[in-house]
C-alpha positions as CSV (number, residue, x, y, z in Angstrom):
1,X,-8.5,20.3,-22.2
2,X,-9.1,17.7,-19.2
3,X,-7.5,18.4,-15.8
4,X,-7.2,15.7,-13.7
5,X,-5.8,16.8,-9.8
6,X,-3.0,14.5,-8.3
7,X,-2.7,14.0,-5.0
8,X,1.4,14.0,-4.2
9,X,3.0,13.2,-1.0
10,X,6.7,13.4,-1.4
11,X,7.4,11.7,2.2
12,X,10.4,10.7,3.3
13,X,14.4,10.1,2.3
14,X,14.6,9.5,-1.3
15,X,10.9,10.0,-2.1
16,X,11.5,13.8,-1.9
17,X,13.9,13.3,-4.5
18,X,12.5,11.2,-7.2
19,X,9.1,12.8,-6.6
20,X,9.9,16.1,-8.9
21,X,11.5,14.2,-11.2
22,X,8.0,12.5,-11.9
23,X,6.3,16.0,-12.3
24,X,9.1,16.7,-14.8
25,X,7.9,13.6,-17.0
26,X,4.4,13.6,-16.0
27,X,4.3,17.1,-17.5
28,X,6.2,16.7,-20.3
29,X,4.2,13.7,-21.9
30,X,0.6,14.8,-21.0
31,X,1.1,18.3,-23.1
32,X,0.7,16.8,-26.3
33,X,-2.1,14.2,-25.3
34,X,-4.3,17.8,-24.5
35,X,-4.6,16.9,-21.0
36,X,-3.2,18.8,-17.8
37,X,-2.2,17.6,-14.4
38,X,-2.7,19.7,-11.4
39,X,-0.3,18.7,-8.8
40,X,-1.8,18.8,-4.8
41,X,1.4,18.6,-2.6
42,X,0.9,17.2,1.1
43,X,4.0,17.6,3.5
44,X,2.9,14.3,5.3
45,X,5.5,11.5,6.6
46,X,8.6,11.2,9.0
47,X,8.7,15.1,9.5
48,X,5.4,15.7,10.2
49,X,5.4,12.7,13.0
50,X,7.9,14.9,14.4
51,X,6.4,18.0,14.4
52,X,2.7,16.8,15.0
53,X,2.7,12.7,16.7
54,X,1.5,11.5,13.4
55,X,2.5,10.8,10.4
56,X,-0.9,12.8,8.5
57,X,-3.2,14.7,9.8
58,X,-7.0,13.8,11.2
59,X,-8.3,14.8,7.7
60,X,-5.7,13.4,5.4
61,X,-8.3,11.2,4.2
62,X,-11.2,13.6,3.2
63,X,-8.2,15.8,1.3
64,X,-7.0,12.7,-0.6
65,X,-10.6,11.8,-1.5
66,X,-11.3,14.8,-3.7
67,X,-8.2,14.3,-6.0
68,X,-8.0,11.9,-9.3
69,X,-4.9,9.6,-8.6
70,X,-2.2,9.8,-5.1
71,X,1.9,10.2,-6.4
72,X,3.7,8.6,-3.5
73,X,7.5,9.0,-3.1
74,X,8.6,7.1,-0.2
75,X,7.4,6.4,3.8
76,X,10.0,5.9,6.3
77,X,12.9,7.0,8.7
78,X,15.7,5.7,10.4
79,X,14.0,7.0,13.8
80,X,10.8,6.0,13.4
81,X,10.0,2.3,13.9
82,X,8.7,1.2,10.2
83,X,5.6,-0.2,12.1
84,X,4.6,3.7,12.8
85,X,5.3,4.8,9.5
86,X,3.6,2.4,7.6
87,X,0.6,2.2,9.7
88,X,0.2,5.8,10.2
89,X,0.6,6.7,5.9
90,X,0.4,3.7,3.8
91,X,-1.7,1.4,5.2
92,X,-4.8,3.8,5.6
93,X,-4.4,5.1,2.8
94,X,-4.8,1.7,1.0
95,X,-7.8,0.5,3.4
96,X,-9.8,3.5,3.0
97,X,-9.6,3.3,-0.7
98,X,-10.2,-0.2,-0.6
99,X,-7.1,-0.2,-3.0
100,X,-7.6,-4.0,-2.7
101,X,-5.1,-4.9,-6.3
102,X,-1.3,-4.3,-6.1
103,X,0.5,-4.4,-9.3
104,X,4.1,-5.4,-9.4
105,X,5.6,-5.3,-12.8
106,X,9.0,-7.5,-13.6
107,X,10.4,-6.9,-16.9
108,X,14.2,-7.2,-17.5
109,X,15.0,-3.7,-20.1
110,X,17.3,-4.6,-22.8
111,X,20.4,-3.2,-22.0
112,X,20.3,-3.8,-18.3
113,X,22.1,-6.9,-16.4
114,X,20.3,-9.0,-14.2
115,X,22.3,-10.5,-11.7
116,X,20.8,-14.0,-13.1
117,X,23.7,-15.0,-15.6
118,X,21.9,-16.8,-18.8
119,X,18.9,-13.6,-18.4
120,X,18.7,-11.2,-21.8
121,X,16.6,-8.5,-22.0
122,X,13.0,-8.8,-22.8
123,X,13.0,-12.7,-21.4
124,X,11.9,-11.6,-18.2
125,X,8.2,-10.1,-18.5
126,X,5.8,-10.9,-15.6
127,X,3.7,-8.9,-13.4
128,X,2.8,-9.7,-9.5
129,X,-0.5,-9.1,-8.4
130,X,-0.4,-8.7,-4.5
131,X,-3.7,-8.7,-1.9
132,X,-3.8,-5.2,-0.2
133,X,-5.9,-4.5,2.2
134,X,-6.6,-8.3,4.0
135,X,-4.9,-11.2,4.5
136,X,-1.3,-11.3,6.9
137,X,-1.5,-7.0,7.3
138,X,-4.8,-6.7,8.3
139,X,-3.3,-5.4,11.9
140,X,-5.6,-7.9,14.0
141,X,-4.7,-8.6,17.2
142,X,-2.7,-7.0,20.2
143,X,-0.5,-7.5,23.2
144,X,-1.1,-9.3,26.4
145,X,1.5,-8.3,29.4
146,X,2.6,-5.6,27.3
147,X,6.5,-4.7,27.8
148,X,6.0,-6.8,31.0
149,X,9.1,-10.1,30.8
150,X,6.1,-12.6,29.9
151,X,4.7,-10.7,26.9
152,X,2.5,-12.1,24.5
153,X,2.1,-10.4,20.9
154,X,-1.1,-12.2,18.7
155,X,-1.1,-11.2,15.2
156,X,-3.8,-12.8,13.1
157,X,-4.2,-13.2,9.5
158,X,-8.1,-12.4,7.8
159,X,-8.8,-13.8,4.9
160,X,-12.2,-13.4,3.2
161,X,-13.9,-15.5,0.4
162,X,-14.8,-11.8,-1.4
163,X,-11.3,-10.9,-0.5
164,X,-9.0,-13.8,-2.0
165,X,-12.1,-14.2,-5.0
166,X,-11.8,-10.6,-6.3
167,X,-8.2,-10.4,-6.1
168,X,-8.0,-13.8,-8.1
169,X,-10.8,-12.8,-10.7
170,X,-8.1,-9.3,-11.0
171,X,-5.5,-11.7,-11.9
172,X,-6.9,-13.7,-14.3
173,X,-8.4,-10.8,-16.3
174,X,-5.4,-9.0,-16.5
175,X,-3.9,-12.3,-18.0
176,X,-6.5,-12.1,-20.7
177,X,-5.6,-8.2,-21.4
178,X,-2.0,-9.0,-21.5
179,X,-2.4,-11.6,-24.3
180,X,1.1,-13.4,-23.3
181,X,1.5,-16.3,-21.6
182,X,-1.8,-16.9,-20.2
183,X,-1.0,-18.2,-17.2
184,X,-1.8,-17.1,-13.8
185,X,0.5,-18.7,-10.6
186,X,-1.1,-19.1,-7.7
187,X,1.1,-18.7,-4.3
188,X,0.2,-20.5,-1.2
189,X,1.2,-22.5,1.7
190,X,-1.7,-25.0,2.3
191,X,0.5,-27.6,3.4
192,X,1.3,-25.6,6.7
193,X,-1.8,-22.8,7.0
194,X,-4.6,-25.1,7.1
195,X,-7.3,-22.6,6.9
196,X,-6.5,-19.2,5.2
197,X,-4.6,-20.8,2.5
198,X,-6.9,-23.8,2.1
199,X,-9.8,-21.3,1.2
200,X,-7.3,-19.2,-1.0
201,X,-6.8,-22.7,-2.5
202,X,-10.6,-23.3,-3.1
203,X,-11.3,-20.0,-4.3
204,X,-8.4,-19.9,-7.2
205,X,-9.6,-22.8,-8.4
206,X,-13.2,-21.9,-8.6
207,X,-12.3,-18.4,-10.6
208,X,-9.9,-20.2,-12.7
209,X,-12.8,-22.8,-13.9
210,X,-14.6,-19.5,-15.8
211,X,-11.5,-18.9,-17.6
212,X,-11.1,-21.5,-19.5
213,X,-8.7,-20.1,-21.8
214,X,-6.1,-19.5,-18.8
215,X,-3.4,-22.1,-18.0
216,X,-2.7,-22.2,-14.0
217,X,-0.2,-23.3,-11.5
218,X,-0.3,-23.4,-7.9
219,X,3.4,-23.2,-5.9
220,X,4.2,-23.3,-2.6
221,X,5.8,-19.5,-1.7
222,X,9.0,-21.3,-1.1
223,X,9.2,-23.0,-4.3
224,X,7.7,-19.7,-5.5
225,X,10.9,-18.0,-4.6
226,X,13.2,-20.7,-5.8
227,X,11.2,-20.1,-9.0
228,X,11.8,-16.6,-9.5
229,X,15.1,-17.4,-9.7
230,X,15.8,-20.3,-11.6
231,X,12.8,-20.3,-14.1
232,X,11.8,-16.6,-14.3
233,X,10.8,-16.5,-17.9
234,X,8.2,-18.6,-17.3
235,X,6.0,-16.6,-15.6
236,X,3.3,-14.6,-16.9
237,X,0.7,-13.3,-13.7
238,X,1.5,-14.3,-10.1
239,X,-1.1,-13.9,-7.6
240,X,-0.9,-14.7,-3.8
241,X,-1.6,-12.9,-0.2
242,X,-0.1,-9.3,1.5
243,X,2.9,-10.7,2.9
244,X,3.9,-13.8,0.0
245,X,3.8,-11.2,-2.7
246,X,5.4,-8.3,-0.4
247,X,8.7,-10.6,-0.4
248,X,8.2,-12.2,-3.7
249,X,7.8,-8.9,-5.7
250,X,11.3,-7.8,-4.0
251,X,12.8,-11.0,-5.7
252,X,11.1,-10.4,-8.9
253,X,12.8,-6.4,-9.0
254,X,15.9,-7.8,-8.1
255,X,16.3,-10.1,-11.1
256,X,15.2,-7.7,-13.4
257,X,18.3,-5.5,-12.2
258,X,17.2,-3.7,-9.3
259,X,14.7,-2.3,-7.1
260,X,15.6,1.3,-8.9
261,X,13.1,-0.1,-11.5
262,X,10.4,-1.5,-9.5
263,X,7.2,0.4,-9.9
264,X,4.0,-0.5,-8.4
265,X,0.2,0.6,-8.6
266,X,-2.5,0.2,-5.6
267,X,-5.3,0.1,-7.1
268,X,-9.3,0.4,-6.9
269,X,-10.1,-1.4,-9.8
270,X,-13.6,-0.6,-9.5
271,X,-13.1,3.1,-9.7
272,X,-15.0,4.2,-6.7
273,X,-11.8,5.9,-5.0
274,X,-8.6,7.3,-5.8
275,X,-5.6,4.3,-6.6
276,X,-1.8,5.2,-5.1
277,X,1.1,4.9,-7.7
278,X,4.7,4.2,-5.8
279,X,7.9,3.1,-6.7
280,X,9.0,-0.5,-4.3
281,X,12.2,0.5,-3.9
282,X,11.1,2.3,0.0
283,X,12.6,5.6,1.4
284,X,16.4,4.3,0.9
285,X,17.9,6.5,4.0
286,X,21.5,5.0,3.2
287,X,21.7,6.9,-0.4
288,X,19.2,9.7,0.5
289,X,20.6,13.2,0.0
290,X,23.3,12.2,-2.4
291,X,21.7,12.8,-5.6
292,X,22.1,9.3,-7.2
293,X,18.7,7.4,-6.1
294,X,17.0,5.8,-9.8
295,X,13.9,8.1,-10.9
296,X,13.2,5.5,-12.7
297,X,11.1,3.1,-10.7
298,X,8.9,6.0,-9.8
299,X,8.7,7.7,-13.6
300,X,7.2,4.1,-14.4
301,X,4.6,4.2,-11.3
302,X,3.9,7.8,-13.0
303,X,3.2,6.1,-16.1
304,X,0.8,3.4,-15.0
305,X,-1.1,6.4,-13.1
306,X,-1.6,7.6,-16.3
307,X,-2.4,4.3,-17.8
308,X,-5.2,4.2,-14.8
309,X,-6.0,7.9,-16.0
310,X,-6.5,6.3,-19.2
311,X,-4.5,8.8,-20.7
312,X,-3.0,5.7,-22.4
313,X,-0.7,7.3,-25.1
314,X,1.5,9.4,-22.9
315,X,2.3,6.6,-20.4
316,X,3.1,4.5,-23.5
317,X,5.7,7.5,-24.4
318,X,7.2,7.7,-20.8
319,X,7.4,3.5,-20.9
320,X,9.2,3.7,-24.6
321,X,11.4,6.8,-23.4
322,X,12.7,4.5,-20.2
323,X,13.4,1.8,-22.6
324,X,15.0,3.2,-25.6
325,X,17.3,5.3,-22.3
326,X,18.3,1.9,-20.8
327,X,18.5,0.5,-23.8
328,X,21.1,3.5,-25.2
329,X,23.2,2.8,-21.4
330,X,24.5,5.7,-21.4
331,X,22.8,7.3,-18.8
332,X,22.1,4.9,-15.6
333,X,22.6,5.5,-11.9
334,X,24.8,3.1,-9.8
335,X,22.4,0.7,-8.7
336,X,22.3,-0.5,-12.6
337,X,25.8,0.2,-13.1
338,X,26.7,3.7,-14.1
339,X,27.8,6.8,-12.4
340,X,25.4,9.3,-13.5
341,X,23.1,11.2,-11.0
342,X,19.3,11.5,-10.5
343,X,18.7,14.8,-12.4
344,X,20.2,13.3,-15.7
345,X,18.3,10.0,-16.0
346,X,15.0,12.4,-15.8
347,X,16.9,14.7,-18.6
348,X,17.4,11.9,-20.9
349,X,14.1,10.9,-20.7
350,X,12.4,14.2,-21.1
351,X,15.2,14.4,-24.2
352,X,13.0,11.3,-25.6
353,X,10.2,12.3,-25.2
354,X,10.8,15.7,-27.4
């Protein structure tokens, strides 16, 4: 039997809830594939700020290395400015892997409502591809006068040709594997950021001349937007920067009927490190503690862990199990418009998967 040894860091608000919920599945699929996982819990986020200054400790890194995949539930608090949280959890995290690919899936379930009135299920079906570690978060720059009345705050944006390049290349491969549209969208803003999104420009077009086979747009991230919500069917891969694909992935999960559903993958597409599985959907402080948050975005981030794995069969079990669940509707928090709690969304499933 292969063991493989997750990395899970619960973190904060809601993630302390969905994350068990995950195990629950995770465990339940893999049994009958002859593969085991072997769970490494980390108590790191809001709480341990509190108790320590920081939001890991010195070593999180080293620990983190020596596992197979990272489960991450949620990072932030209402008392800690998100700035903190994120740059003392997340954002390592994704740097020192070079987990340099973030995958956003969009697919409308039959059997859920998108708040976009002539959307049926199984129309919607696209996937955003997101830069990770470059571009508008590389957290260049710093303060002048700091706190004084005259402050200055620069904040500067790196892009590299290797960077944009190989996040392109990831994009338009992964529109050959899905076998759909084959199109890739290109996000940008040339017209305004001479220089970063001129060479983003350049680049795209360069990778999208060796794939010949691949039809391509390029939008502006405001038409982009406008885009995702009046023509959302017709996109197939979306690729574009840190921040443009941060906000556009949020629209994306909101048309396909809510952020309960959003999963997300950061990946090391060449292997060398372990990739970070999360749902979008944050630490939800308004809702956490209640018992109703969707398990659902982070029961799919579970299932494209184990598509990374490669333990292909049981994530395509845990995606069919979500499906036929929505589909059924008889079981569905409140964010998708039922009444039941967290508990029993994760008991249907594990009812479907026998």
């Amino acid at each position: 039997m292969k063991t493989f040894t997750i990395a899970v860091i619960a973190g904060d608000g809601v993630g302390t809830e969905v994350i068990p919920e995950a195990k629950r599945v995770l465990e339940a699929a893999v049994k009958k594939h002859g593969v085991a996982l072997v769970f490494e819990d980390f108590d790191w986020g809001s709480d341990h700020f509190f108790r320590w200054g920081r939001m890991m400790p010195a070593g999180a890194i080293d620990l983190l290395q020596q596992c197979d995949a990272i489960l991450l539930g949620a990072v932030g608090h209402p008392d800690v400015p998100d700035h903190t949280t994120l740059n003392g959890l997340l954002l390592p995290i994704r740097r020192a892997f070079d987990q340099y690919a973030n995958i956003r899936p969009a697919y409308l379930y039959p059997g859920v409502q998108s708040p976009l009135a002539k959307a049926k299920g199984g129309e919607i079906d696209f996937v955003v591809i997101r830069e990770n570690t470059e571009g508008e978060y590389a957290q260049v720059g710093g303060f002048v006068y700091h706190l004084q009345p005259e402050e200055v705050a620069i904040q500067t944006s790196v892009f590299t040709r290797r960077g944009v390049e190989r996040i392109v290349r990831f994009a338009f491969e992964l529109a050959v594997k899905r076998d759909k549209k084959k199109r890739v969208t290109s996000i940008t803003k040339s017209n305004a950021q001479g220089y970063s999104m001129v060479l983003w420009d350049r680049a795209f077009k360069e990778v999208a001349a060796t794939f010949p086979g691949i039809e391509t747009e390029s939008l502006l991230v405001d038409a982009a937007a406008m885009n995702f919500i009046r023509r959302p069917e017709s996109f197939d891969v979306v690729v574009g920067s840190n921040l443009f694909c941060d906000i556009l992935s949020d629209i994306s999960a909101a048309v396909v009927g809510s952020m309960g559903l959003a999963a997300s993958a950061n990946l090391d597409p060449l292997r060398r490190y372990p990739s970070m599985f999360e749902p979008v959907h944050g630490s939800a402080p308004d809702i956490a503690g209640k018992g109703i948050v969707n398990p659902l975005a982070m029961i799919l981030s579970a299932a494209m862990m184990l598509e990374h794995l490669q333990i292909s069969a049981a994530a395509r079990d845990i995606e069919a199990a979500v499906a036929a669940v929505l589909a059924e509707g008889k079981v569905r928090t409140p964010d998708i418009g039922g009444h039941s709690h967290t508990s029993a969304v994760t008991d249907a499933i594990l009812e479907k998967l026998g």
